[in-house]
ZAMARGU-4260 file (C-alpha; in steps of 0.2 Angstrom, whole numbers, plus 5000, padded with zeros to 4 digits):
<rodrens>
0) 5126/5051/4520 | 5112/5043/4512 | 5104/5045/4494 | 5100/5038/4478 | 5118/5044/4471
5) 5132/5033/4475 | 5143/5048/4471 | 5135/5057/4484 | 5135/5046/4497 | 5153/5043/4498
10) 5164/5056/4505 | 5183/5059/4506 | 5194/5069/4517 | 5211/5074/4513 | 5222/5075/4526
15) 5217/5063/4544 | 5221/5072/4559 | 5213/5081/4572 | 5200/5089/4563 | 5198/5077/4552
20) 5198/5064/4566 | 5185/5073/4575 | 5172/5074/4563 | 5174/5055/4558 | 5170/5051/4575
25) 5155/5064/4575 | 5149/5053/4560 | 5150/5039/4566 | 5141/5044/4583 | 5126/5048/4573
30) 5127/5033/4565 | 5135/5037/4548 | 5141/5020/4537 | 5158/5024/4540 | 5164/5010/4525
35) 5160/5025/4515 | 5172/5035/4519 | 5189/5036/4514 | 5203/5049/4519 | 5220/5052/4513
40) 5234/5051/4524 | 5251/5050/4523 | 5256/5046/4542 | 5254/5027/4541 | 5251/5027/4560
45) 5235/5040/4560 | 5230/5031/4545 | 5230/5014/4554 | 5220/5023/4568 | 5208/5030/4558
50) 5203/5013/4551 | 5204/5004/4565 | 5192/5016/4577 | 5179/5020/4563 | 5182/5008/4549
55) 5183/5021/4537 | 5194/5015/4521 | 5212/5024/4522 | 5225/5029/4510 | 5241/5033/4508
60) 5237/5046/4491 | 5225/5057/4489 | 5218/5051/4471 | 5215/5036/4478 | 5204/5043/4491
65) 5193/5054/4483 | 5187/5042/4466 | 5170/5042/4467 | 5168/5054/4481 | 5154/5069/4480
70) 5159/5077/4495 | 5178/5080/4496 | 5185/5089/4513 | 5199/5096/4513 | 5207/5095/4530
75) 5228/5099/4526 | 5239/5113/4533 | 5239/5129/4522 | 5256/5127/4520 | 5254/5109/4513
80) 5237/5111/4503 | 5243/5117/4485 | 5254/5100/4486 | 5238/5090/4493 | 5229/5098/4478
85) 5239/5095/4463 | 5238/5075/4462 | 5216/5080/4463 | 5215/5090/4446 | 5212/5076/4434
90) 5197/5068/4448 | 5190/5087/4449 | 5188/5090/4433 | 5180/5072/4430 | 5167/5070/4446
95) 5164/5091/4450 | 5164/5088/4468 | 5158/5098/4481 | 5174/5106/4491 | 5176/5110/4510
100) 5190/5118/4514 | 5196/5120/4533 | 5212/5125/4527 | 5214/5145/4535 | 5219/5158/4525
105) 5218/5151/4507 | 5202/5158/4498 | 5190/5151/4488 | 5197/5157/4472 | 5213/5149/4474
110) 5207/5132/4477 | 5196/5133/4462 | 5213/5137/4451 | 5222/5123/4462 | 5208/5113/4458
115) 5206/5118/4439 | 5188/5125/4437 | 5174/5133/4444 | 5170/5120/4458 | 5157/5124/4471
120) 5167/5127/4487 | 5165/5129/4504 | 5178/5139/4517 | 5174/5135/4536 | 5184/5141/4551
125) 5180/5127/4564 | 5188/5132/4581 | 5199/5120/4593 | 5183/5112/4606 | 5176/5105/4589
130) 5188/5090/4595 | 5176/5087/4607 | 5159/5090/4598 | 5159/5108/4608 | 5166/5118/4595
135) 5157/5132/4583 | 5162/5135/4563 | 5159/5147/4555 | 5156/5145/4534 | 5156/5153/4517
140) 5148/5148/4502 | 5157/5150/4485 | 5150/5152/4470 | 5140/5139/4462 | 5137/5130/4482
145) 5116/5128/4480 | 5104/5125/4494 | 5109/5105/4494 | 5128/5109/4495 | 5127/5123/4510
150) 5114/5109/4519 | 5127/5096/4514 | 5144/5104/4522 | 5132/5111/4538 | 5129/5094/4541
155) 5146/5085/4539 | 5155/5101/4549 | 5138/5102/4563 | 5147/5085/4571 | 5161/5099/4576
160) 5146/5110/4586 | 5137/5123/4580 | 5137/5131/4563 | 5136/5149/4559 | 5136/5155/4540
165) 5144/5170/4534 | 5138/5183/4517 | 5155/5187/4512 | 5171/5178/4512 | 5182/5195/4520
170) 5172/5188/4536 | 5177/5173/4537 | 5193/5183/4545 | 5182/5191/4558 | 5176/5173/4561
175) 5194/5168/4563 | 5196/5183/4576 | 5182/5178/4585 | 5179/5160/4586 | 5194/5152/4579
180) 5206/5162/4590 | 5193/5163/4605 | 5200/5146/4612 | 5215/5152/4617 | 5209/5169/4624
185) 5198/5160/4636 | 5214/5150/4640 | 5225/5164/4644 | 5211/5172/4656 | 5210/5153/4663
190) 5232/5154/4666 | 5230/5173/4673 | 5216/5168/4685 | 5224/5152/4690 | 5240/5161/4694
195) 5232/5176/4703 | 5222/5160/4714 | 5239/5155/4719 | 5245/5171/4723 | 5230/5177/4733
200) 5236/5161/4745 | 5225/5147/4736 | 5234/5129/4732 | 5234/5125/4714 | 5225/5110/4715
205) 5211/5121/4722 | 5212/5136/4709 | 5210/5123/4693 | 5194/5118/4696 | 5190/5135/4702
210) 5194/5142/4688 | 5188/5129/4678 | 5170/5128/4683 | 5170/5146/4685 | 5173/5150/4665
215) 5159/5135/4664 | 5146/5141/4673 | 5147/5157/4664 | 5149/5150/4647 | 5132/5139/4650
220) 5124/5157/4656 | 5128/5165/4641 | 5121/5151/4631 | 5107/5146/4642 | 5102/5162/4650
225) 5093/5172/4637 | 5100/5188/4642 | 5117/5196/4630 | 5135/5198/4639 | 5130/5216/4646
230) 5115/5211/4656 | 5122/5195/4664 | 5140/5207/4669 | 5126/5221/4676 | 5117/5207/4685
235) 5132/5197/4691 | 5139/5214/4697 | 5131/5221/4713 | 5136/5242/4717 | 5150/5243/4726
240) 5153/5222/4726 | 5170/5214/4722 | 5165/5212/4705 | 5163/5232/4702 | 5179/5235/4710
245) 5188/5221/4698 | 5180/5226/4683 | 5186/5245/4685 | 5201/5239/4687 | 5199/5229/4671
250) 5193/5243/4662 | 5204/5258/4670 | 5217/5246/4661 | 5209/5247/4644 | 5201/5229/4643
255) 5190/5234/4630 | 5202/5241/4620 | 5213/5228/4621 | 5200/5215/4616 | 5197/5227/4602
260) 5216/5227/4597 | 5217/5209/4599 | 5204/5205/4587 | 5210/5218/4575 | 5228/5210/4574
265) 5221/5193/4572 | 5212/5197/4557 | 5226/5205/4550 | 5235/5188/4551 | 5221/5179/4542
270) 5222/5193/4531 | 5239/5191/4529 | 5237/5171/4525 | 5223/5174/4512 | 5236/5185/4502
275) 5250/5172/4506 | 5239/5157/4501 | 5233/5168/4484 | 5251/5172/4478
</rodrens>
């Protein structure tokens, strides 16, 4: 947030909670002056929050935070953002922002009408574990985003975790399939193993951390190990081991396809929200 521009240093979000809450405290970590930014919340207590923690300057309205804002990030429920957008029109059309959308499902497109012209905009699909700097998004550039306004949103939404771009905006649903979803997919293995700990005789207080550290480890060898998911499985899976017996099972039970299936039907909801959030 540095640069000859005032515009461009100051930078609003619309909409203060998790997500929003997350990436402030990424900014401020790396040492951001946080007295230049201003987000827009209508919860009076988050809003408090916000500008208690990080000293950011808080609204109530929208309009109020974004004046003089280049970067604007628009961090509202999908169901709410045609609402949050409205009030923004007139500041738009004056100050041509920059627009970062984390709102799932509502397309570029839309949120140029919403926002009255052919803005440059941004659509990111940041994942749950962003809340903790651990998180990966994944991001499309609209028309009219240049070099400075791809480096610019891969720098604010980097404080989630890591950044991966996408070529085409349909992708952004594989994204949501993938990364956005992911989250909870891992959880659900983390609830089936715990609960198959505790029936093989384990107490739980013993199967958490188990389970816990076991879904760690492997997640630091995927990311540290140099090898792709197949070679690590073959290593980690002697001939005629426990591992080769629980894996046929897995795969006498269709995992792959199920995965497959899973992925299918979550992008077919974000479809579904894209074509909701375009009516």
């Amino acid at each position: 947030m540095t640069g000859s521009n005032p515009a461009h240093d100051t930078l609003a979000f619309i909409g203060g909670g998790n997500m929003a809450r997350s990436l402030i405290g990424g900014l401020a970590r790396r040492g951001a002056d946080t007295s230049r930014i201003c987000v827009a919340e209508p919860v009076a207590a988050l809003r408090e929050a916000l500008a208690a923690d990080f000293g950011v300057q808080a609204f109530e309205r929208g309009e109020e935070a974004v004046a003089g804002a280049g970067l604007w990030l628009l961090a509202v429920k999908p169901q709410g953002i045609q609402a949050a957008c409205a009030p923004l029109l007139p500041a738009a059309r004056a100050q041509g922002p920059l627009v970062v959308s984390i709102a799932a499902g509502i397309p570029v497109a839309r949120l140029q009408e919403w926002l009255g012209g052919d803005l440059p905009v941004v659509r990111c699909m940041p994942n749950t574990p962003a809340l903790l700097g651990a998180g990966v998004t994944g991001l499309f550039a609209g028309p009219g985003v240049d070099a400075a306004g791809r480096q610019r949103a891969e720098d604010l939404l980097s404080n989630a975790g890591a950044t991966v771009w996408v070529a085409e905006e349909t992708l952004i649903d594989a994204v949501t399939a993938v990364s956005g979803s992911g989250p909870a997919y891992v959880f659900l293995l983390a609830e089936a193993m715990e609960a198959a700990a505790v029936a093989a005789g384990l107490p739980a207080a013993d199967a958490r951390p188990l389970v816990v550290q076991t879904l760690l480890g492997a997640g630091r060898m995927l990311a540290e190990a140099g090898e792709d998911p197949a070679a690590l499985r073959r290593r980690a899976t002697s001939p005629g081991g426990t591992p080769q017996a629980a894996i046929e099972t897995f795969q006498a039970g269709g995992f792959e396809a199920l995965v497959a299936a899973a992925g299918h039907a979550a992008r077919g909801r974000g479809a579904a929200l894209a074509s909701a959030g375009g009516a």
